[in-house]
C-alpha positions as CSV (number, residue, x, y, z in Angstrom):
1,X,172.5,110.9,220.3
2,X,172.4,108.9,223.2
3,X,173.7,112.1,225.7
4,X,170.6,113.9,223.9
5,X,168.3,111.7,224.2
6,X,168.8,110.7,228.0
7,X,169.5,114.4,229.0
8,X,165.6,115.4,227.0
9,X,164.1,112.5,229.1
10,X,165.3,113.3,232.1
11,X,164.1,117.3,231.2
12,X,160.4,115.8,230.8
13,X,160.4,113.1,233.7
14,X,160.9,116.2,236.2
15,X,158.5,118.4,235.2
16,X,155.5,115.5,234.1
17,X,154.3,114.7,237.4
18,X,154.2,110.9,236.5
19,X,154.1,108.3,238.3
20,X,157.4,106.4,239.7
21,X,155.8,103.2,237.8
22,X,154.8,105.1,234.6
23,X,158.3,106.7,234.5
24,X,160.3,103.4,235.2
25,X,157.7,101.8,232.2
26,X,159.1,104.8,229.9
27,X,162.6,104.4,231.0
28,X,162.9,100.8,229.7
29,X,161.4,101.7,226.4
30,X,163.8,104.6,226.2
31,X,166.8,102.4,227.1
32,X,165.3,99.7,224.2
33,X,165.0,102.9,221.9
34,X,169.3,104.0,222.7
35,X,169.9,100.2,222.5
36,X,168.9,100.0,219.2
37,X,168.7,103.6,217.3
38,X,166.9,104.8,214.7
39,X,166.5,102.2,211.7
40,X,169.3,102.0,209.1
41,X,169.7,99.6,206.4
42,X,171.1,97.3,208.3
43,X,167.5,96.6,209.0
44,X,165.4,94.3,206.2
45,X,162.5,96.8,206.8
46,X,164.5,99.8,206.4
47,X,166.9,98.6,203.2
48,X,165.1,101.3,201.1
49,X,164.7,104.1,203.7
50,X,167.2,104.6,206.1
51,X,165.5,106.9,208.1
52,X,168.9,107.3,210.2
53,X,170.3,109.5,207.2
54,X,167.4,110.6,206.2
55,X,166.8,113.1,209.7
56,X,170.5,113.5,209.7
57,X,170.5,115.2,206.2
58,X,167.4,117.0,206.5
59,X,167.4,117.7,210.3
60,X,170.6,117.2,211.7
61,X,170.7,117.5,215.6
62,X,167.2,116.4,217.0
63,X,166.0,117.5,220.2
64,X,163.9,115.1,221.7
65,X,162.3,117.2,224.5
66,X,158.7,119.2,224.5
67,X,157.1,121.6,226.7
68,X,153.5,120.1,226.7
69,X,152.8,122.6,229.2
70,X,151.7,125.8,227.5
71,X,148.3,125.7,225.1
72,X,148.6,126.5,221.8
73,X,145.9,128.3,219.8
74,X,143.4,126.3,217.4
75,X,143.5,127.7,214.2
76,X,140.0,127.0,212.9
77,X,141.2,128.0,209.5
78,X,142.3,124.4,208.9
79,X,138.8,123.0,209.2
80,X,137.3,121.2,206.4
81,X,134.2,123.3,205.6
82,X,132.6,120.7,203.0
83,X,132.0,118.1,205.7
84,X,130.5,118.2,209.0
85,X,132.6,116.0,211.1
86,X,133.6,115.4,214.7
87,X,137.5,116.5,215.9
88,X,140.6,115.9,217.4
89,X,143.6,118.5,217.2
90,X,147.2,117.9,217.7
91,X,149.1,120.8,217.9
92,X,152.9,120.1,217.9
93,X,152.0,116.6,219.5
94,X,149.9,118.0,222.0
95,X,146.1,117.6,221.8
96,X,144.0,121.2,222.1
97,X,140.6,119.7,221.3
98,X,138.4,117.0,221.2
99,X,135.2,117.2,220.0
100,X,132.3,114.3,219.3
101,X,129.6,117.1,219.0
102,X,127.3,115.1,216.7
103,X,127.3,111.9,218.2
104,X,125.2,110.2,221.1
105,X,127.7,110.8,224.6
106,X,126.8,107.3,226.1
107,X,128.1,105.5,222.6
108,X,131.4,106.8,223.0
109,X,133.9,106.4,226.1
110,X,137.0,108.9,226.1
111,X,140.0,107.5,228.5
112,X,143.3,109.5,229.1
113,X,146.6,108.3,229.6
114,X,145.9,104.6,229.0
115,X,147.8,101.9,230.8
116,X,151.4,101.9,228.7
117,X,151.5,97.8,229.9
118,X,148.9,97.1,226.7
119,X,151.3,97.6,224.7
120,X,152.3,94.6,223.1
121,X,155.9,93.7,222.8
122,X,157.7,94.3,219.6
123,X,161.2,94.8,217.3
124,X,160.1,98.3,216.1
125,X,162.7,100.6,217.7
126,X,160.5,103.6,216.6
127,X,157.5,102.5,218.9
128,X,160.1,102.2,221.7
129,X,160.4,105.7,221.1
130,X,157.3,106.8,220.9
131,X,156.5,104.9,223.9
132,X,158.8,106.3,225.9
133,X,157.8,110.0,225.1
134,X,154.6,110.5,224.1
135,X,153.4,112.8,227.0
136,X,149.3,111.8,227.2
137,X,147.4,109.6,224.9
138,X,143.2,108.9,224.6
139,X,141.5,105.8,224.1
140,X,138.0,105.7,222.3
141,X,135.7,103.3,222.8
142,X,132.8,103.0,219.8
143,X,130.2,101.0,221.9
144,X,128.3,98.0,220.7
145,X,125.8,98.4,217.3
146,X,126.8,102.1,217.4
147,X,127.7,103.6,213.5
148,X,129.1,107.4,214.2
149,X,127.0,109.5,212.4
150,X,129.6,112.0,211.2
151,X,133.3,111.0,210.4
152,X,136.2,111.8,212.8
153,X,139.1,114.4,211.2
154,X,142.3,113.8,212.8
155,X,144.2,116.8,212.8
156,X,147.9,116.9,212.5
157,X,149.2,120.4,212.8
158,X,152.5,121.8,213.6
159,X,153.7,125.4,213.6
160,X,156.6,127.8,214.0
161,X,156.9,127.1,217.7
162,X,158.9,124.2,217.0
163,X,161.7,123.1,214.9
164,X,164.0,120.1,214.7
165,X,162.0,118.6,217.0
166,X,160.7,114.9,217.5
167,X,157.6,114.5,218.2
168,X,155.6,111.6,219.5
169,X,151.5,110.8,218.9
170,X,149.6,108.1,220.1
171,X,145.7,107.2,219.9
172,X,143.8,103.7,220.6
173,X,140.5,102.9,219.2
174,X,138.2,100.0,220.1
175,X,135.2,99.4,218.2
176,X,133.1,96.9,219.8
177,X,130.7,94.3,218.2
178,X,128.9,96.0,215.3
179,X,130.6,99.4,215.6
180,X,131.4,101.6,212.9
181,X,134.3,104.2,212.7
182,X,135.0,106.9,209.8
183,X,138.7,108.3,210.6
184,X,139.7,111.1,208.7
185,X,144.0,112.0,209.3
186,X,144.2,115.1,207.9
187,X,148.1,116.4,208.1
188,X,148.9,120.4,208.1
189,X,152.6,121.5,208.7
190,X,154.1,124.9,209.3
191,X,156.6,124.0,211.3
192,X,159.5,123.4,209.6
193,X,162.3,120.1,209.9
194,X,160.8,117.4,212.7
195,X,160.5,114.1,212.9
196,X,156.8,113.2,213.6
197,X,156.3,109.8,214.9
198,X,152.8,108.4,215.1
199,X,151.5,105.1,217.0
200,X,147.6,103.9,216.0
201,X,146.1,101.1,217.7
202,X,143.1,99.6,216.5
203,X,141.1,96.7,217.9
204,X,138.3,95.7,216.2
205,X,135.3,93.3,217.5
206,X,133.0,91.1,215.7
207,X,131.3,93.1,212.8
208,X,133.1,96.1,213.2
209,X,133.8,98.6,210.6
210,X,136.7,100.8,210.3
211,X,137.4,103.0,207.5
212,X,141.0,105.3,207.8
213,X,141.9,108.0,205.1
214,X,145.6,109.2,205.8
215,X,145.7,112.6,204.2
216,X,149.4,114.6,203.8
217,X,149.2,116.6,200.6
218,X,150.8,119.7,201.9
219,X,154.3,120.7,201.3
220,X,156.1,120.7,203.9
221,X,160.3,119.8,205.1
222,X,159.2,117.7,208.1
223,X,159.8,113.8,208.1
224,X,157.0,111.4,209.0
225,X,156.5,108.3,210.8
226,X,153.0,106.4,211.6
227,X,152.6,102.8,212.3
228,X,149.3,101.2,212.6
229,X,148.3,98.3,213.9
230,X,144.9,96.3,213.4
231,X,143.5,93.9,215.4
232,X,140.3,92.1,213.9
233,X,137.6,89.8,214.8
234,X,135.6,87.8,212.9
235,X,133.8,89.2,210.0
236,X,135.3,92.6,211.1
237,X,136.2,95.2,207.8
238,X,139.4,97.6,208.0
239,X,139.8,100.2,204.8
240,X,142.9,102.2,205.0
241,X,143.3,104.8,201.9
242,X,146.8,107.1,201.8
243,X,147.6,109.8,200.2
244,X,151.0,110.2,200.4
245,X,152.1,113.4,199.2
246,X,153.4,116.2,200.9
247,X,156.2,115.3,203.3
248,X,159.7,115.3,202.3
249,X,159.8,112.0,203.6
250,X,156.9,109.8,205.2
251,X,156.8,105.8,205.5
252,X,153.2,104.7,206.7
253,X,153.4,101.1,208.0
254,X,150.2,98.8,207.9
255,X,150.0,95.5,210.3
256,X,146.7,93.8,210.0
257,X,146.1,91.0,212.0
258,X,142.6,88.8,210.6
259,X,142.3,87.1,213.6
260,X,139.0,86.3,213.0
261,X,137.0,84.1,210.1
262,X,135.5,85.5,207.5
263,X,137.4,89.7,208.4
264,X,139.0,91.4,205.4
265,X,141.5,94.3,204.9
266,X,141.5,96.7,201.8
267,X,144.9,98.9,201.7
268,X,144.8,101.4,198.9
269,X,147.8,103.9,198.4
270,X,148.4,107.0,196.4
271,X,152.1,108.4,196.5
272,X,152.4,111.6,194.1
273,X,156.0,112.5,194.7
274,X,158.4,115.2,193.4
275,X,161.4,117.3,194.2
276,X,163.6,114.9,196.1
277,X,160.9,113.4,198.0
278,X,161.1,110.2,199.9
279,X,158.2,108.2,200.5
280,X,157.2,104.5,201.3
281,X,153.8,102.2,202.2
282,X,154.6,99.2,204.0
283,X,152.0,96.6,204.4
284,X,152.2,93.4,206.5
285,X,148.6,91.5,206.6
286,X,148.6,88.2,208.8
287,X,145.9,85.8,207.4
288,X,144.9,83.8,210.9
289,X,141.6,82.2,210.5
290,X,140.2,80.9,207.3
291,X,138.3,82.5,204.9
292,X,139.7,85.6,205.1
293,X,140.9,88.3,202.8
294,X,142.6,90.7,202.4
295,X,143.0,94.3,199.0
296,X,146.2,96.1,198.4
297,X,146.2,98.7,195.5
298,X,149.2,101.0,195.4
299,X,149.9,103.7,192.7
300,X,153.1,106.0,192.2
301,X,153.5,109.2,190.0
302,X,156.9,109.8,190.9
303,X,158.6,113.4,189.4
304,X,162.2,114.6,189.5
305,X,164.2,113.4,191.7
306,X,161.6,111.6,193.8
307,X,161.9,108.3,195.3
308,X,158.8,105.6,196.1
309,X,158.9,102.3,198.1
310,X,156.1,100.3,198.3
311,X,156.7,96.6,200.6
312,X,153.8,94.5,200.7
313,X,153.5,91.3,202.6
314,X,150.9,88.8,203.0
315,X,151.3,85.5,205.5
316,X,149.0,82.4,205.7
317,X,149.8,80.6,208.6
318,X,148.0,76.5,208.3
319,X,144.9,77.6,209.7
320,X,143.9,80.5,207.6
321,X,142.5,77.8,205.0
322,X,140.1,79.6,201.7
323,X,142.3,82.9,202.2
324,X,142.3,85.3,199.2
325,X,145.0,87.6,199.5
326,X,145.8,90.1,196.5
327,X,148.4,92.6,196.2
328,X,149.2,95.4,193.1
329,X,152.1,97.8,192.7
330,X,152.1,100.1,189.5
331,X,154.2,103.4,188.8
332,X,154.9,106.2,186.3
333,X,158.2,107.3,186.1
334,X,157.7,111.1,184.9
335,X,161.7,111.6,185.1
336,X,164.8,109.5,184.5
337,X,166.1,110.6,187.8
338,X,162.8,109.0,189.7
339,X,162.9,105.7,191.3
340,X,160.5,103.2,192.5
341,X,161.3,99.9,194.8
342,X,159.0,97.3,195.2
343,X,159.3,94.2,197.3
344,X,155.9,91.7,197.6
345,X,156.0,89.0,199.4
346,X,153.6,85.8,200.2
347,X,154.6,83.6,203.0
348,X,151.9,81.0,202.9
349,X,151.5,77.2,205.4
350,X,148.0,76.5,203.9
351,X,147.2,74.8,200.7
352,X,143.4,75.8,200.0
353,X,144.3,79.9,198.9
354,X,143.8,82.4,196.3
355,X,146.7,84.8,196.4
356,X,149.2,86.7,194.4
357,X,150.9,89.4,194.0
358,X,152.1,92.0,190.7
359,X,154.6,95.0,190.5
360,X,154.6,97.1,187.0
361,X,156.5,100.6,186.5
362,X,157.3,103.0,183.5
363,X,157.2,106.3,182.0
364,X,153.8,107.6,180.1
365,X,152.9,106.1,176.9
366,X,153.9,109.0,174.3
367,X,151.6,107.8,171.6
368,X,148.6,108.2,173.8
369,X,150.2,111.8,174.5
370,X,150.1,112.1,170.8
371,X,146.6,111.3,170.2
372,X,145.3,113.3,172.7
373,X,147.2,116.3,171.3
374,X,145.6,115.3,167.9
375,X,142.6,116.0,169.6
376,X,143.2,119.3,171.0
377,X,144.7,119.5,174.6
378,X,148.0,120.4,175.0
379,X,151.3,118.0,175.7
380,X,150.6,119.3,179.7
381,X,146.7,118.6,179.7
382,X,147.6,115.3,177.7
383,X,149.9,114.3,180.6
384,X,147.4,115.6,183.6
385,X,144.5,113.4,181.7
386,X,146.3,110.2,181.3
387,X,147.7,110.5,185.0
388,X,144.3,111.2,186.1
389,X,142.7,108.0,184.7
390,X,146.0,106.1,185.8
391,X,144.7,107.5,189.8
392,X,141.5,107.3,188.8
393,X,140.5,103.1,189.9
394,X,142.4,103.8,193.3
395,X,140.0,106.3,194.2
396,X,137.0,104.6,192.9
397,X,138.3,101.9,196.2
398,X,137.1,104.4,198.5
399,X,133.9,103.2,199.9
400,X,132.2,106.2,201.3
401,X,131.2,108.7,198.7
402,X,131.0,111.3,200.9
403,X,134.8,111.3,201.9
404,X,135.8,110.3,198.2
405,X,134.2,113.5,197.0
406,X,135.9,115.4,199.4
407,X,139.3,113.9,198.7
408,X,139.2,114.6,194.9
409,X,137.9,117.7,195.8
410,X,141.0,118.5,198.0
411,X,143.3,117.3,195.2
412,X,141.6,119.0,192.2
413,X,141.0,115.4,190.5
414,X,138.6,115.4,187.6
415,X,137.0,112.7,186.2
């Protein structure tokens, strides 16, 4: 890998036209990146998932290089029709539109290729990664007391052009004092056998209001990585929903830093897993001023031969006094051969807090199976109607009722 990797980097650094700074910036992330690999479970975070084997036996080789240099056509056909909405399109890691059509031009601030020395140091060999090749990356700015008026669909599309392929996405979003974002990621896949690897940076100002739906319900063979990381202010609001679906393999990985008194986090998670899928929510939310709190909800329908992990976290440090952290895990088993991990931690230094923590998993309760049948439906509608109301309260924590419409609408939920 290391030959690969060096030879692909050295491929892109010719033709990029960066600058010598930029390039000796991506260098040492690249040399952190073949320092360390790809995460194994040699790795605490990674004891469930290695993703090491995980793109070695469902991609084998991996090519790290991309031509970003030819366009590829939007395929408008992927639109959501129920909801008007503003746009940004990846197209095999490149982006081919951005759009904020509905909103007011001088409450929004679009900046390429961000300065790569904000990024904050950290352990994540992934980022390095991502860091080191990500070709061009935006930064939107949601000025001051400014509430878009139409969410923003993220689109994550890949297609034939490329295969066994990494690769790398980045966005940064700053909503200022009293801003409001709606963030739609919305993933479509034709391509066949990458890994995607996705970096989200959010900082989030005083009364700010972020609300992220991670959408990948598509089947598709390609293995996914996003990382997101939340900075908040005080009395600042983050709501991240996923649905985690589609992939053969996606982790989604939460850090939520309440820096400020009186912010809150809701995480809410769906993973509806089948057919030797491999998926995993991992949640880490730092408690650093008091009176915060913080939501976590996840719930698993796991098939044959599918595999959840779910690792929630939640850390007090002394000063984070009157913090009420609460974290859920519950799963149905629909096959012996599925398996769900959980791991919930609190790591708490202050003595005034509300937290705890819960885990549950089993298979569906035949005798309310049998009752239903008694009633009329069949043993499959019994199943789909008890699953249903099991998804059901996760759901209901969507707070926008336009985008939780369209959501059950996309999945065929019925109340």
């Amino acid at each position: 890998m290391k030959e690969q990797v060096q030879t692909d980097f050295d491929k892109i650094t010719k033709t990029s036209g960066f600058s010598e700074r930029k390039i000796k910036l991506k260098k040492d992330y690249l040399n952190k990146f073949i320092k360390n690999g790809f995460p194994n479970r040699k790795h605490e975070n990674w004891k469930f998932s290695d993703i090491s084997q995980i793109i070695q036996k469902n991609i084998g080789e991996l090519s790290f290089y991309n031509d970003y240099s030819s366009l590829n056509k939007v395929n408008t056909s992927v639109f959501v029709d129920e909801l008007e909405h503003n746009k940004i399109v990846f197209i095999n890691g490149r982006i081919e539109k951005i759009d904020f059509d509905y909103e007011d031009k001088d409450k929004i601030e679009i900046n390429d290729d961000s300065n790569l020395d904000n990024t904050a140091s950290n352990d994540n060999s992934l980022i390095d990664l991502n860091n080191a090749f990500t070709n061009k990356y935006y930064k939107i700015l949601i000025k001051k007391d400014y509430f878009l008026k139409k969410p923003l669909i993220v689109y994550h599309t890949t297609n034939k052009k490329i295969k066994s392929k990494n690769v790398n996405l980045r966005l940064e979003f700053q909503l200022e004092q009293n801003s409001s974002l709606r963030l739609i990621d919305l993933f479509n896949d034709i391509g066949e056998k990458n890994f995607i690897n996705i970096f989200y940076n959010f900082d989030l100002k005083k009364d700010a209001i972020l609300k992220n739906y991670k959408i990948d319900k598509i089947q598709n063979k390609n293995i996914k990585y996003s990382f997101n990381n939340i900075e908040q202010d005080a009395n600042s609001v983050s709501e991240t929903f996923i649905l985690s679906s589609g992939s053969i393999f996606l982790k989604n990985e939460i850090n939520c830093n309440l820096k400020g008194k009186y912010s809150s986090a809701f995480v809410n998670g769906i993973f509806s897993l089948k057919n030797e899928q491999h998926h995993e929510i991992r949640t880490i939310i730092n408690h650093l001023a008091e009176n915060t709190k913080s939501y976590q909800l996840i719930k698993s329908v796991l098939g044959k031969d599918s595999k959840a992990v779910y690792q929630g976290k939640i850390f007090v440090n002394s000063e984070a006094q009157k913090t009420d952290g609460y974290q859920l895990s519950k799963a149905i088993l629909l096959d012996e051969s599925s398996e769900f991990n959980a791991k919930p931690e609190l790591e708490i230094y202050a003595d005034d807090v509300k937290c705890s923590h819960g885990s549950a998993s089993g298979s569906l309760d035949e005798s309310s199976i049998f009752y239903l049948m008694s009633r009329g439906l069949s043993y499959q509608q019994s199943k789909e109607l008890l699953i249903n109301g099991f998804l059901l309260d996760v759901f209901e924590k969507i707070t926008d009722s336009e985008v939780k419409n369209l959501i059950k609408n996309m999945i065929g939920l019925k109340e």
